[in-house]
SEVEX-473840 format. One record per residue (C-alpha): x, y, z; residue in three letters. Coordinates in nm, 2 decimals. Layout:
BEGIN
X, Y, Z, ALA
...
END
This chain:
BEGIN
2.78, 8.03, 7.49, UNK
2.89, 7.77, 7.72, UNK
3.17, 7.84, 7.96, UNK
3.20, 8.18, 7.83, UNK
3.24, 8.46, 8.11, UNK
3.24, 8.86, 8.05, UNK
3.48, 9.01, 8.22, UNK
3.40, 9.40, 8.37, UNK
3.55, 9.56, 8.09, UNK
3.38, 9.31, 7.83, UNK
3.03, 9.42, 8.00, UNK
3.03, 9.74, 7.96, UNK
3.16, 9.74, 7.63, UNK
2.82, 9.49, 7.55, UNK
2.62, 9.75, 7.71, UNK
2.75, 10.08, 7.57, UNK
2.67, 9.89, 7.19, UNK
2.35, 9.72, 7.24, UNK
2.27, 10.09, 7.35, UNK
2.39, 10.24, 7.08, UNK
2.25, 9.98, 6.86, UNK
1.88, 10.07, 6.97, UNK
1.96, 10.42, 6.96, UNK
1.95, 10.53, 7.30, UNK
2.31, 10.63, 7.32, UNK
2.46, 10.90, 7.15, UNK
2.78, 10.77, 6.91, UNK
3.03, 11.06, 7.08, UNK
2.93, 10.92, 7.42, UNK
2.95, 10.56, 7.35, UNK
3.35, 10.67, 7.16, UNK
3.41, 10.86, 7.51, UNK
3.29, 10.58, 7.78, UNK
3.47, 10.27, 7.56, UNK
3.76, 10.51, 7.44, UNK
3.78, 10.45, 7.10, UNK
3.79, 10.58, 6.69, UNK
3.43, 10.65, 6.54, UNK
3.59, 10.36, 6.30, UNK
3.61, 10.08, 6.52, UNK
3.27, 10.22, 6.68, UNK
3.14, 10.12, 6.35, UNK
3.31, 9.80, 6.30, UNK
3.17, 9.70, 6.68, UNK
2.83, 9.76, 6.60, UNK
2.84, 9.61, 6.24, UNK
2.95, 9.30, 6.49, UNK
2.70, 9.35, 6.71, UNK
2.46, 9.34, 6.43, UNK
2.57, 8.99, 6.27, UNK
2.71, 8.81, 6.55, UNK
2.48, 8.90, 6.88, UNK
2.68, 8.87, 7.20, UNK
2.96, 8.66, 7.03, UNK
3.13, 8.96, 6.87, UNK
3.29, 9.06, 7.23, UNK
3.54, 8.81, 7.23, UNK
3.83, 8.81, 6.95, UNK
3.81, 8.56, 6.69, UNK
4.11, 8.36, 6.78, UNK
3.93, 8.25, 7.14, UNK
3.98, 7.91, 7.20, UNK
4.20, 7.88, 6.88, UNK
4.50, 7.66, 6.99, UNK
4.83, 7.90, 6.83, UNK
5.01, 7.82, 6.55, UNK
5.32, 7.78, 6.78, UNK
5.20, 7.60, 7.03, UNK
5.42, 7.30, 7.14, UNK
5.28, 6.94, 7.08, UNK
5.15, 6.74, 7.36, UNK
5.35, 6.46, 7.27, UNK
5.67, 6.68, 7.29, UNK
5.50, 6.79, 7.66, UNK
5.49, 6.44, 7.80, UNK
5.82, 6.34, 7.63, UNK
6.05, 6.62, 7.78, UNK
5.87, 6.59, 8.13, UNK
5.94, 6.20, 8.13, UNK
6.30, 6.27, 8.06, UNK
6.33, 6.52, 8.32, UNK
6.17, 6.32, 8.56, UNK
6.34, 5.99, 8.47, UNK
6.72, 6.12, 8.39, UNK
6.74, 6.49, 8.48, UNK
6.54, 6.58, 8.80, UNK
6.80, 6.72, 8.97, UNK
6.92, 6.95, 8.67, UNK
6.79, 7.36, 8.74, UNK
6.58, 7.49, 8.43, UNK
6.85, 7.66, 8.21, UNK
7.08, 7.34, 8.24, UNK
6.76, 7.11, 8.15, UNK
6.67, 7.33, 7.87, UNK
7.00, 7.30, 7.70, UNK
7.03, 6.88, 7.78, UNK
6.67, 6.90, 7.60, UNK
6.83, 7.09, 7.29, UNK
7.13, 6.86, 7.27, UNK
6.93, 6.48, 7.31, UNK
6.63, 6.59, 7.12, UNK
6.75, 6.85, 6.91, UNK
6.44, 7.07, 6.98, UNK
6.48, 7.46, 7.14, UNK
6.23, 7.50, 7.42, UNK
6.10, 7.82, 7.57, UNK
6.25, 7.90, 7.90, UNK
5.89, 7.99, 8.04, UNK
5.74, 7.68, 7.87, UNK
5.98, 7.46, 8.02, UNK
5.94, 7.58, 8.35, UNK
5.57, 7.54, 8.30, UNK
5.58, 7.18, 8.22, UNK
5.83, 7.14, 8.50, UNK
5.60, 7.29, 8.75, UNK
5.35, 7.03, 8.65, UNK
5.54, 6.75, 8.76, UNK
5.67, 6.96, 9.07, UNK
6.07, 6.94, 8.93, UNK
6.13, 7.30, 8.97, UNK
6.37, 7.39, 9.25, UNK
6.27, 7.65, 9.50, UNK
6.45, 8.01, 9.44, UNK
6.75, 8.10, 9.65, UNK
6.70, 8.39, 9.94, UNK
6.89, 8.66, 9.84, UNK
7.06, 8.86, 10.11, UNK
6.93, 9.19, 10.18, UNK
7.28, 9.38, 10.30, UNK
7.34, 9.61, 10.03, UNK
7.73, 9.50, 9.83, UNK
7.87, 9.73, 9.63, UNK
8.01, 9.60, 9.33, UNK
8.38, 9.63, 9.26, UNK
8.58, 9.62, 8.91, UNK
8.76, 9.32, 8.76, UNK
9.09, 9.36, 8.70, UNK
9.20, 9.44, 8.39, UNK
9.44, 9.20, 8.32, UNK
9.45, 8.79, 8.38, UNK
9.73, 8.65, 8.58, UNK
9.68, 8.96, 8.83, UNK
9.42, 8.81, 9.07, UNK
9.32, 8.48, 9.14, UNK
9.08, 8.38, 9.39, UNK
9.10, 8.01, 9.56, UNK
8.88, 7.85, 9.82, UNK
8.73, 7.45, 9.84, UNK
8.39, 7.34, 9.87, UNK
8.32, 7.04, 10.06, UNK
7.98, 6.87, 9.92, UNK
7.89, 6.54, 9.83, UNK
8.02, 6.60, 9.48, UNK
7.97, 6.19, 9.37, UNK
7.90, 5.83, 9.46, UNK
7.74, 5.98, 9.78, UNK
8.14, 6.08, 9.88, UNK
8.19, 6.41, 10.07, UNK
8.49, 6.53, 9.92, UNK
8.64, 6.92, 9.86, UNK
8.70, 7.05, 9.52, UNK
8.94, 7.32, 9.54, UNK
8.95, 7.59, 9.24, UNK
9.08, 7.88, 9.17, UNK
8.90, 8.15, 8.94, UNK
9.09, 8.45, 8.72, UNK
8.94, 8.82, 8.83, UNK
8.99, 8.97, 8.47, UNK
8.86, 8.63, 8.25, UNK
8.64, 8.42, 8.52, UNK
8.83, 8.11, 8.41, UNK
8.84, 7.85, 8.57, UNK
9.11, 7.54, 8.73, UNK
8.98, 7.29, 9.00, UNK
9.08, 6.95, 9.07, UNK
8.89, 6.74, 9.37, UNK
9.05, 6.61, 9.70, UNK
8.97, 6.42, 10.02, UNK
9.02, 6.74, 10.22, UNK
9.11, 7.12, 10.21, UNK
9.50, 7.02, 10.35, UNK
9.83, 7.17, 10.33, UNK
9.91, 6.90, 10.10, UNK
9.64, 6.90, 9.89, UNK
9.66, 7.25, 9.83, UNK
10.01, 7.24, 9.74, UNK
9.96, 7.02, 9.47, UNK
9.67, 7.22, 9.32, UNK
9.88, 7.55, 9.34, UNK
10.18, 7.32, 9.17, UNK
9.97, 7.19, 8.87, UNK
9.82, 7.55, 8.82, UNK
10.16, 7.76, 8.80, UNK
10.30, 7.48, 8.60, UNK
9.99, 7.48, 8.37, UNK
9.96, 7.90, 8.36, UNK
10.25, 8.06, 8.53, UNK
10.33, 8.26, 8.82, UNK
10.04, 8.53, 8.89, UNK
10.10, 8.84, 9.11, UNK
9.79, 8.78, 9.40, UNK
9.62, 8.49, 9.55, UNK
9.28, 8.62, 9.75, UNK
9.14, 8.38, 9.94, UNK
8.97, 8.32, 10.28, UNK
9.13, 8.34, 10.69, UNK
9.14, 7.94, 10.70, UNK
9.46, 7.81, 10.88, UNK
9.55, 7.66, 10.62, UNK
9.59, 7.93, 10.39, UNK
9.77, 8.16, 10.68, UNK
9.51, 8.34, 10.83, UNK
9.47, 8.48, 11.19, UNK
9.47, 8.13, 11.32, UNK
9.81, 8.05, 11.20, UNK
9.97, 8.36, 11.08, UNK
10.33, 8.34, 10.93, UNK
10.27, 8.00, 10.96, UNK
10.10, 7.85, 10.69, UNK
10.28, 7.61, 10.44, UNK
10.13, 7.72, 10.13, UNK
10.19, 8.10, 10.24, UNK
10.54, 8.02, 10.29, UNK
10.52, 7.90, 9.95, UNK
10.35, 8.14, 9.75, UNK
10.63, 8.41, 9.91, UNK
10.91, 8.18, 9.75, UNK
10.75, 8.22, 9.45, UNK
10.66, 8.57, 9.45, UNK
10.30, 8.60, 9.48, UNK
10.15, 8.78, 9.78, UNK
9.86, 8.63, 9.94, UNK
9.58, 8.86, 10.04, UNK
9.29, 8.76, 10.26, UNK
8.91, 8.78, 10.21, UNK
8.71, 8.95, 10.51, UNK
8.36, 8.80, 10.45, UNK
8.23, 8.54, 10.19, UNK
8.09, 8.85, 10.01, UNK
8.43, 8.98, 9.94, UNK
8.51, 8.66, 9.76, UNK
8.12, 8.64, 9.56, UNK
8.32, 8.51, 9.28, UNK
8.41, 8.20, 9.31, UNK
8.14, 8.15, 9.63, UNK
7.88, 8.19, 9.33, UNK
8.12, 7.92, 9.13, UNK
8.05, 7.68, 9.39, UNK
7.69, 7.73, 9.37, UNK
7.69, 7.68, 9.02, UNK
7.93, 7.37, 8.96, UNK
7.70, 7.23, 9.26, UNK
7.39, 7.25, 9.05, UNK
7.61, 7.17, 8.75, UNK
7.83, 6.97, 8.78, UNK
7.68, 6.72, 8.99, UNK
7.39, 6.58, 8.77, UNK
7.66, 6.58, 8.47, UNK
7.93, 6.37, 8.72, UNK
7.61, 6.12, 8.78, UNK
7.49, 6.08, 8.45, UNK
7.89, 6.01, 8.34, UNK
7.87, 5.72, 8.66, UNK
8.14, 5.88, 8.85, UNK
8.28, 5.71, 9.11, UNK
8.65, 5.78, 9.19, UNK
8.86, 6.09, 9.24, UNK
9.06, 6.00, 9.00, UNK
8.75, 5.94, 8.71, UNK
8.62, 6.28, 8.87, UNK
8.91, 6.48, 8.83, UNK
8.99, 6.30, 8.45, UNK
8.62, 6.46, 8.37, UNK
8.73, 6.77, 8.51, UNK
8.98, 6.87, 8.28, UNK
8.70, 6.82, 7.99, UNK
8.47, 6.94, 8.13, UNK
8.59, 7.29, 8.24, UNK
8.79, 7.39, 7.96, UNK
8.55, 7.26, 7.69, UNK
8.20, 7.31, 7.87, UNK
8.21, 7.55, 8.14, UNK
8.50, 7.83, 8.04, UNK
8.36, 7.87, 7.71, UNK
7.97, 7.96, 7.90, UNK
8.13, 8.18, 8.18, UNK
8.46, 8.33, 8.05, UNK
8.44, 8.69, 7.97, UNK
8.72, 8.89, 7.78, UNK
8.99, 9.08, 7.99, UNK
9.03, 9.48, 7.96, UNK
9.39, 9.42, 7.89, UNK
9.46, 9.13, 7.65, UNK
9.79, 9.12, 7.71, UNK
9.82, 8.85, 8.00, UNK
10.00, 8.93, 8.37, UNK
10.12, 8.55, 8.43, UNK
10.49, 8.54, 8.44, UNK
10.69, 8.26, 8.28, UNK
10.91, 8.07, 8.61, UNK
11.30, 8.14, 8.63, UNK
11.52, 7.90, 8.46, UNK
11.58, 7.63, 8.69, UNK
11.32, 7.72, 8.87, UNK
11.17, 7.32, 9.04, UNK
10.82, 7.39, 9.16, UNK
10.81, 7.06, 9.38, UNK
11.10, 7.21, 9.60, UNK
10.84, 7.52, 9.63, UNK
10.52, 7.32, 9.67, UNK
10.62, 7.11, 9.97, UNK
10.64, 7.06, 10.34, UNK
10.94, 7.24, 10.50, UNK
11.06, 7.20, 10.87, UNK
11.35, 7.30, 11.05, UNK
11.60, 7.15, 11.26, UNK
11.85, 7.26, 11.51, UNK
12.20, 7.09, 11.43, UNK
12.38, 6.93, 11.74, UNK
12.73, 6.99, 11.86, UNK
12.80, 6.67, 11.76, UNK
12.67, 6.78, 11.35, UNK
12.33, 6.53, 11.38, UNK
11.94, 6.59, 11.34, UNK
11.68, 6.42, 11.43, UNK
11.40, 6.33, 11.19, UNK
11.09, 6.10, 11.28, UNK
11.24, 6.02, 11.60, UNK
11.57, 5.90, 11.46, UNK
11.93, 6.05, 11.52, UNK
12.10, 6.15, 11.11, UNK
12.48, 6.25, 11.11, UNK
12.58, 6.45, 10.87, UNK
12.81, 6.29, 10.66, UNK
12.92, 6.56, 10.36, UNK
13.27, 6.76, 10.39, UNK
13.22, 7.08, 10.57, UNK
13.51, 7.34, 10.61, UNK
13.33, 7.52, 10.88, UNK
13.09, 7.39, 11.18, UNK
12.74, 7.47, 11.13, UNK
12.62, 7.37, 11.49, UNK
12.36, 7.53, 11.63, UNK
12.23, 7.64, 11.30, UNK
11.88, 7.56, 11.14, UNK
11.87, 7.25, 10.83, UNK
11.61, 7.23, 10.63, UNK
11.38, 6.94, 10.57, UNK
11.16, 6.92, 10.25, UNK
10.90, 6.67, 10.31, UNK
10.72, 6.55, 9.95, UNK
10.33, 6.47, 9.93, UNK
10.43, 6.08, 10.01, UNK
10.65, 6.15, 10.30, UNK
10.97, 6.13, 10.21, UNK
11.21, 6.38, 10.24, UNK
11.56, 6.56, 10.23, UNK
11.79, 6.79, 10.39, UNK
11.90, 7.13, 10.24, UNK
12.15, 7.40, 10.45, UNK
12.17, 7.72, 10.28, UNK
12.02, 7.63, 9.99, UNK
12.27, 7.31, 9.90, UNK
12.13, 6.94, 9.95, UNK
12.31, 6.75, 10.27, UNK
12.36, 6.41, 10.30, UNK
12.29, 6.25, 10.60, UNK
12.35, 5.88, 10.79, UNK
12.14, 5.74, 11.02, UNK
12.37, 5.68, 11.39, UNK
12.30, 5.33, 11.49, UNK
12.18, 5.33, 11.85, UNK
12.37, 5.04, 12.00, UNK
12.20, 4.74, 12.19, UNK
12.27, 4.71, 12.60, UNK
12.44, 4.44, 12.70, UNK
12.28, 4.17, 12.85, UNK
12.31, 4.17, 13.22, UNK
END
């Protein structure tokens, strides 16, 4: 039989039978040694008898399976991959497979045709510190975590997309900007509490600019999340905060071949894709249900104006004389008052373009700007 080789096992059975063909084995010995019925003893050397040395292998040997995949199919899904999906892991590929050509591939398969054509991305190292895992929460609205990635997300731009995940649910809200600013996360925290509500905890890392040991009681967005009642907690190792860190990993391998395949090349076509793509493709995939259906975001106050949260607010010291000064330039202030408020702090609420307005004690001031007069000429 050409290209036919006995394995160990496969020899000795071919042994023990021709043996016990000839009749220089006893039957008991040969059922001991091959550990087997007295039936299929029988049925071996019945075998033996018709076929010679053939009857060792099974009769479906190099029978191609009913199931087995065309080859056609083979080389069609591995030019696709290599042509318009090379950087898409297997799990992604398999399902862009299912929805273009309609067909359900094995996972294995897949991976095996993948590895052909050496598309298949090299594992992850797993860390070896041992975690230990920690309950959801049981309720949505009770715990969000937030952080930005900065990657090169599209068009070859490295940009950060900031997002925010629900303990209890895993849902997900993220919008892209140039940079992980005090700006840019007050208008993502603005467009989430206006889209969900006011929820109880935000956890996120120690970066300045969310308030952490750098700038401590100093952070804009802290100060802002206290005006609206949320208490900010911080993460003490990117472990802490595995959930969304393992978001990023997965939007990155995601997200990224989908954003290039759409031709993406603004922030604003990115984030337009992202509000599809998250509540129609992604949530759906990820989201789990909560313990508690009953969600924890609060409805906002009546009255309640989230841009006079979500901004920039500085202080100034009034002068004797009732002025401020503001980018360098000298404002009087030109409302009524019935008592002097010199010496006393003003508020200035600087918007996401730069301009801005002065509040004392919670009221909107008007303010004039003192003319500094010319010298005269010598």
């Amino acid at each position: 039989m050409e290209g036919f080789v006995l394995r160990t096992r496969d020899q000795l059975k071919l042994e023990v039978i021709c043996k016990v063909y000839d009749g220089r084995m006893n039957r008991k010995e040969a059922q001991r040694l091959l550990n087997i019925s007295e039936r299929t003893l029988r049925r071996y050397v019945k075998k033996y008898s018709i076929d010679g040395i053939k009857f060792i292998k099974h009769g479906n040997f190099r029978r191609a399976p009913k199931n087995k995949t065309s080859e056609d199919l083979r080389k069609l899904v591995q030019k696709i991959a290599q042509e318009k999906y090379y950087d898409f892991n297997m799990t992604h590929l398999k399902e862009k497979i299912l929805e273009e050509l309609g067909v359900r591939i094995n996972y294995e398969t897949l991976r095996k045709w993948c590895h052909e054509i050496n598309l298949v991305k090299k594992a992850k190292r797993r860390r070896t510190k041992p975690r230990f895992n920690r309950p959801r929460m049981t309720q949505e609205g009770l715990f969000e975590q937030m952080d930005g990635s900065h990657h090169y997300w599209f068009g070859g731009r490295f940009l950060c997309l900031l997002a925010i995940i629900d303990d209890a649910t895993s849902e997900v809200y993220a919008r892209f900007y140039e940079g992980e600013t005090s700006l840019a996360c007050m208008d993502f925290l603005n467009r989430f509490v206006a889209k969900k509500g006011r929820f109880k905890v935000l956890y996120t890392d120690r970066a300045g600019v969310y308030g952490g040991i750098k700038r401590e009681h100093f952070s804009q967005v802290e100060r802002a999340l206290g005006e609206l009642g949320t208490q900010v907690i911080y993460a003490h190792s990117p472990e802490a905060k595995g959930r969304i860190e393992r978001l990023f990993s997965t939007l990155q391998d995601r997200l990224v071949p989908e954003m290039r395949l759409q031709g993406i090349s603004t922030i604003e076509e990115a984030n337009e894709y992202l509000e599809r793509y998250l509540p129609n493709v992604h949530n759906p995939n990820y989201m789990v249900q909560a313990q508690n259906p009953i969600s924890g975001f609060e409805a906002l106050p009546t009255g309640c104006d989230l841009n006079q949260i979500f901004c920039m607010k500085e202080y100034r010291v009034v002068g004797k004389d009732h002025t401020i000064s503001v980018d360098a330039l000298k404002w009087m202030i030109s409302d009524p008052l019935k008592h002097s408020i010199a010496r006393q702090l003003m508020e200035i609420r600087f918007d996401k373009y730069g301009k801005w307005e002065a509040y004392f004690a919670g009221r909107k001031i008007k303010l004039t700007l003192v003319q500094k007069l010319k010298k005269a000429a010598a």
